[in-house]
N, C-alpha and C positions, 0 to 999 in steps of 0.2 A: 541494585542487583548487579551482579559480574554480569560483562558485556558479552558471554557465553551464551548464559542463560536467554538474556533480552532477544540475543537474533535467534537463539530457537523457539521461542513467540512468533517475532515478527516472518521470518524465513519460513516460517510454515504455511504455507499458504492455506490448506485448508484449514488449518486451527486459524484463521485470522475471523471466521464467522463467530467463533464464541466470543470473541471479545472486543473486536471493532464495531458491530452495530449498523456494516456496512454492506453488508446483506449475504447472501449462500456463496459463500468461495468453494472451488472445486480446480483441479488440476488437470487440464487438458491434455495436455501434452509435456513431455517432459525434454527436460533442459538438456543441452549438449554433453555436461561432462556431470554435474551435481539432477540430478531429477528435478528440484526447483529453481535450478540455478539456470545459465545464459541462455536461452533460446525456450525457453518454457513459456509455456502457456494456461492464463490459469484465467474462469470463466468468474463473472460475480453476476449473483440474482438479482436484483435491486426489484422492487417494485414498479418502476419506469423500464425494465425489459433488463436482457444479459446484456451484460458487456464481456469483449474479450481482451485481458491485459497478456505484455507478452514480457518476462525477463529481456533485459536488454544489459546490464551490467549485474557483477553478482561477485561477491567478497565478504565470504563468513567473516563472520563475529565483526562486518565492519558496514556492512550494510547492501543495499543493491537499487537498481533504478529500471523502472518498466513505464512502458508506451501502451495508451487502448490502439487495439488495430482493428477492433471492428465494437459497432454497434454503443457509441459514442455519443452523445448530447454535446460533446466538445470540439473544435479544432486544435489540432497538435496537442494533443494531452500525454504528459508526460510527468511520473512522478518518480521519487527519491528518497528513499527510509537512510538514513544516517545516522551511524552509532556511535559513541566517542566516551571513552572511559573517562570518567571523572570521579577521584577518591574513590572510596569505595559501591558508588555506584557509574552507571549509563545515564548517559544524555541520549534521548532521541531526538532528531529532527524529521520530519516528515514532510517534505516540500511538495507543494504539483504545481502546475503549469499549466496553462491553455487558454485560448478562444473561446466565447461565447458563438455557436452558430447562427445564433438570434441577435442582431448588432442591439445594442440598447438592455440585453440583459446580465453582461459579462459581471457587473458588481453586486448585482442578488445572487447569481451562481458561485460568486466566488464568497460570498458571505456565508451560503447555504454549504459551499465543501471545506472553509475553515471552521464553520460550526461541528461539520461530523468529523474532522479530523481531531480537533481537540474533542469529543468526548472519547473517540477508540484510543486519546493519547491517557489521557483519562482514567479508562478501563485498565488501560495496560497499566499505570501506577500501582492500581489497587491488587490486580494481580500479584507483584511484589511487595507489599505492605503489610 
């Protein structure tokens, strides 16, 4: 799919509940200059409680990168949606980052969020398919 389309998926913050599987997105606060964009704030439900993630970088149709700043199971958690055209479709990457706060559980947590990142990677195929 044109790398257009893909960040108005991913960039939507609350449409990222229909199809990540990553639980109630919702938009707290909004961005300095784009409503989703640098300084926004957007909440997720999870079953294990809210988290609050916050924009921290932000560049349409190229991707953008947010930090949880409250209500985290992690230290320094920090992630990165990156879009990159290829032919006539997008490449996504979706990288994260962080500490286990539990020393001894860092490679089941990182197991458990490369698990749910490729299935909303997943979702988002079929969306375009």
């Amino acid at each position: 799919a044109p790398i257009e389309d893909v960040f108005s998926r991913v960039g939507d913050h609350e449409g990222l509940t229909a199809w990540t599987g990553l639980g109630q997105f919702k938009l707290i606060q909004l961005g300095e200059i784009d409503a989703g964009g640098r300084g926004a704030v957007r909440s997720v439900s999870t079953p294990l409680g809210e988290i609050h993630e916050q924009i921290t970088e932000w560049e349409p149709d190229r991707g953008y990168r947010y930090r949880i700043i409250q209500g985290s199971p992690f230290v320094g958690y920090w992630g990165q949606v990156e879009l990159t055209a290829e032919g006539d479709g997008t490449r996504v990457d979706w990288t994260v980052r962080f500490r286990s706060k539990v020393p001894g559980l860092g490679g089941v947590l990182s197991h458990v969020v490369r698990s749910k990142l490729e299935h909303a990677l997943t979702n988002l195929v079929k969306i375009f398919s």
